[in-house]
N, C-alpha and C positions, 0 to 999 in steps of 0.2 A: 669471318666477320659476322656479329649477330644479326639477329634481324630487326632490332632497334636500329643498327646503323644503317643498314640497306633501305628502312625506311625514309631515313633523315637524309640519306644522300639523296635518293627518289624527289624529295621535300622539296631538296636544294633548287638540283635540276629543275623539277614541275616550275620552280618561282624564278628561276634567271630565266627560261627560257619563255614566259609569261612575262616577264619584265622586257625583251628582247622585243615581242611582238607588238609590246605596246608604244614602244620607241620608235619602231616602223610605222605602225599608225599614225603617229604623229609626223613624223617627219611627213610621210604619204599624203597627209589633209593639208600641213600646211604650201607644201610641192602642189598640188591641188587647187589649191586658193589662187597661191600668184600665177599660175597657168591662167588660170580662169581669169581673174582679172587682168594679165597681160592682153589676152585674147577677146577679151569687152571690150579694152581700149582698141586693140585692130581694128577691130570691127567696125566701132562708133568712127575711124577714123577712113574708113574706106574700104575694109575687105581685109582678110586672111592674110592677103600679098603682100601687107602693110605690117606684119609681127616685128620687123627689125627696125623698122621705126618705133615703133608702139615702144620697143623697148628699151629706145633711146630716152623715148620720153619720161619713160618711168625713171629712169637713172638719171636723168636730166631732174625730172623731182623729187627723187630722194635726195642727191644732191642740195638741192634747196633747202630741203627740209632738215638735212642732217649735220651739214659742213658749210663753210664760211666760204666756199669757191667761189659757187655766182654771185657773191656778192664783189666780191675781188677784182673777177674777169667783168664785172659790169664796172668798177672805179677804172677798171686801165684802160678803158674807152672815151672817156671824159679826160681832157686837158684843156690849157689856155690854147684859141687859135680854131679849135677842131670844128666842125659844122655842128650848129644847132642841132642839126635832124636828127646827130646820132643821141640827141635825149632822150625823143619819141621812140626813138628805135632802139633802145634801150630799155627804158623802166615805163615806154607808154605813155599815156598823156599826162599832166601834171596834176597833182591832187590841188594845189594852191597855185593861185598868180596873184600878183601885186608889182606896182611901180614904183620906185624911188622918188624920193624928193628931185631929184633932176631930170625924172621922168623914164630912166630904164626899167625895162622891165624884167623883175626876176619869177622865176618859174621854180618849183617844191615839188619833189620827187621823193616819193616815199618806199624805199628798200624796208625787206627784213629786218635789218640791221643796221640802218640809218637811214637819214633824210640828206637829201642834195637841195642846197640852194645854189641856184645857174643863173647869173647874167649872161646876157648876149647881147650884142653889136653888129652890127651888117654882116647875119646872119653865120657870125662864127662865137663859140663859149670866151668871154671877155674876164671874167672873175666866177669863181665858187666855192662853196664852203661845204664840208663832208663833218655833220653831228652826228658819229655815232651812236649807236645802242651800249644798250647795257650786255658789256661781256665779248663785245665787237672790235677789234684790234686792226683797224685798216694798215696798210703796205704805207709807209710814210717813207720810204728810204732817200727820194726823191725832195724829199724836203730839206728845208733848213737845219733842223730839227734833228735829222737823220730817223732811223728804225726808231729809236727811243722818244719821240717826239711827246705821244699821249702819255708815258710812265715817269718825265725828270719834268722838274718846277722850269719857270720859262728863264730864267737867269743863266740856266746853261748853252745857250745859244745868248754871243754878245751882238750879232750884227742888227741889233733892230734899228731902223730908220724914219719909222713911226707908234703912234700910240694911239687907239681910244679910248674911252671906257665911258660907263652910263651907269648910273645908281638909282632905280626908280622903282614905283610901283609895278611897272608896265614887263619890267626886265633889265636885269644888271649884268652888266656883261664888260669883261676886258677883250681887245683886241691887239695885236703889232703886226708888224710888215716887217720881215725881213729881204734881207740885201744878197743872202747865197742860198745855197742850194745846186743840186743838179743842172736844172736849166735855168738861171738868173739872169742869164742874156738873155733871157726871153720873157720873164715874168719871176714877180717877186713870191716868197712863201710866206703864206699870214698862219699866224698861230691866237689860239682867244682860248677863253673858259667862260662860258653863260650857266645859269644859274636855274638853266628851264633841264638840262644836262644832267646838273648834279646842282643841289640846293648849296647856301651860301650859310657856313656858320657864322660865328660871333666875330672870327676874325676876319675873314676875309668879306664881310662887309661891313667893318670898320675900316681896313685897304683901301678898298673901294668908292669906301664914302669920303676919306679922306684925298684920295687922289682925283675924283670927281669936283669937288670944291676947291679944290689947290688949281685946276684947270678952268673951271670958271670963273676964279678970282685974279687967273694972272700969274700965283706964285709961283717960286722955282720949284716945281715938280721933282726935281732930281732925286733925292730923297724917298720920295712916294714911293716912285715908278721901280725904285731899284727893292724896296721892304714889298711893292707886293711881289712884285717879281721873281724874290726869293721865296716866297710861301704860297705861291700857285702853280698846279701844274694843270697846261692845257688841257683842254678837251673835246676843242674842234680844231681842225686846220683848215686851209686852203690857200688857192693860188690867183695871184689878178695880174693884172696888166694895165690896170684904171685907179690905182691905190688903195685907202681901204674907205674913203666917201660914201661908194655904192654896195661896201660891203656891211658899212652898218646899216644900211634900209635892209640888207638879204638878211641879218639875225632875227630870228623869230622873236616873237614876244610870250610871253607864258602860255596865253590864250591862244595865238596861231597854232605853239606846238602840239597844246592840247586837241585842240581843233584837227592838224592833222593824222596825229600819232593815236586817238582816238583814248587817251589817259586821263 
């Protein structure tokens, strides 16, 4: 072997094993960091003794921050019937309160990944509605709707038993009630699309406007209800026990969401 080559293998070596050490240093500082900050948070938490906590909680926050869990495990807490408290004891105290035109009063919870509007009645969850974020796919299985609830137009679920709908400056919004579902003995499942959600093109508030007028004139709706039906799909759900009266006071109005969601 010359000694050009004994050079250039010499080369090789000197640069992988310089390459090796600087891969260790890294991994080393960043190993370093989350020690250290693991070990801040003990500390701030109460002492040393406290690192297996400390470290729950970090995982408990990245979870937060990275995956759609807690948001999940905080909706399977919430049903019709369940105690109020578990709101507060959930997502904390409400960012919004407001009473209905019949005087309930609904309460606005602001998740990551969506907002809870909750009525309550002598002191148990009586109707609510779950608006979605953007890119947020809550657990619908339970619904009328089934898993597929937010991704198919509303026409694929036939059992509706009601209808709203509003066409205004203020906010436009469709709503129904359906008849099945998982628990139907127990409470109905509403499905809507509001337009504070996802904005309203050319056609679906011409739908809107026409089935808003057809309703306040009296006409036979049948027609309306079924064209928007086919050419919307939801994008809130929820569940009542009180029909959907008090669930139109709970939809937000452009401004409220704004107001909440801070957009």
């Amino acid at each position: 072997m010359s000694v050009v080559e004994v050079n250039e293998q010499n080369e090789a070596l000197a640069l992988e094993t310089a390459q090796q050490r600087n891969l260790k240093d890294r991994v080393r500082e960043k190993w370093a960091k989350t020690i250290a900050f693991v070990s801040i948070i003990a500390i701030a938490l109460g002492g040393l003794n406290d690192t297996m906590d400390a470290i729950d909680k970090v995982y408990n926050l990245t979870l937060s921050q990275f995956t759609d869990i807690p948001s999940h495990n905080n909706l399977e807490r919430i049903y019709i019937r369940a105690s109020e408290d578990v709101l507060e004891e959930t997502f904390g105290a409400p960012v919004y309160i407001k009473k209905s035109m019949a005087g309930d009063v609904i309460k606005y919870y602001d998740d990551r990944r969506f907002v809870l509007s909750a009525v309550t009645r002598d002191g148990a969850i009586s109707a609510f509605l779950v608006f979605p974020k953007t890119d947020y796919k809550p657990n619908t299985i339970e619904h009328a709707g089934g898993d597929g609830l937010l991704e198919t137009v509303f026409s694929t679920n036939e059992s509706v038993s009601d209808i709203r709908v509003n066409f205004s400056r203020s906010v436009s919004y469709y709503i129904e009630e359906n008849t099945t579902g998982t628990f139907s003995n127990l409470y109905s499942s509403v499905a809507g699309y509001s337009e504070f959600i996802e904005p309203l093109d050319d056609q679906k508030q011409r739908l809107m406007s026409e089935l808003s007028d057809g309703l306040m004139l009296g006409d036979d709706i049948t027609d309306l209800v079924v064209n928007l039906r086919d050419a919307v799909t939801p994008n809130f759900y929820g569940y009542t026990n009180q029909g959907l009266d008090v669930l139109e006071s709970a939809i937000l109005t452009l401004t409220e969401y704004r107001l909440i969601t801070k957009q």
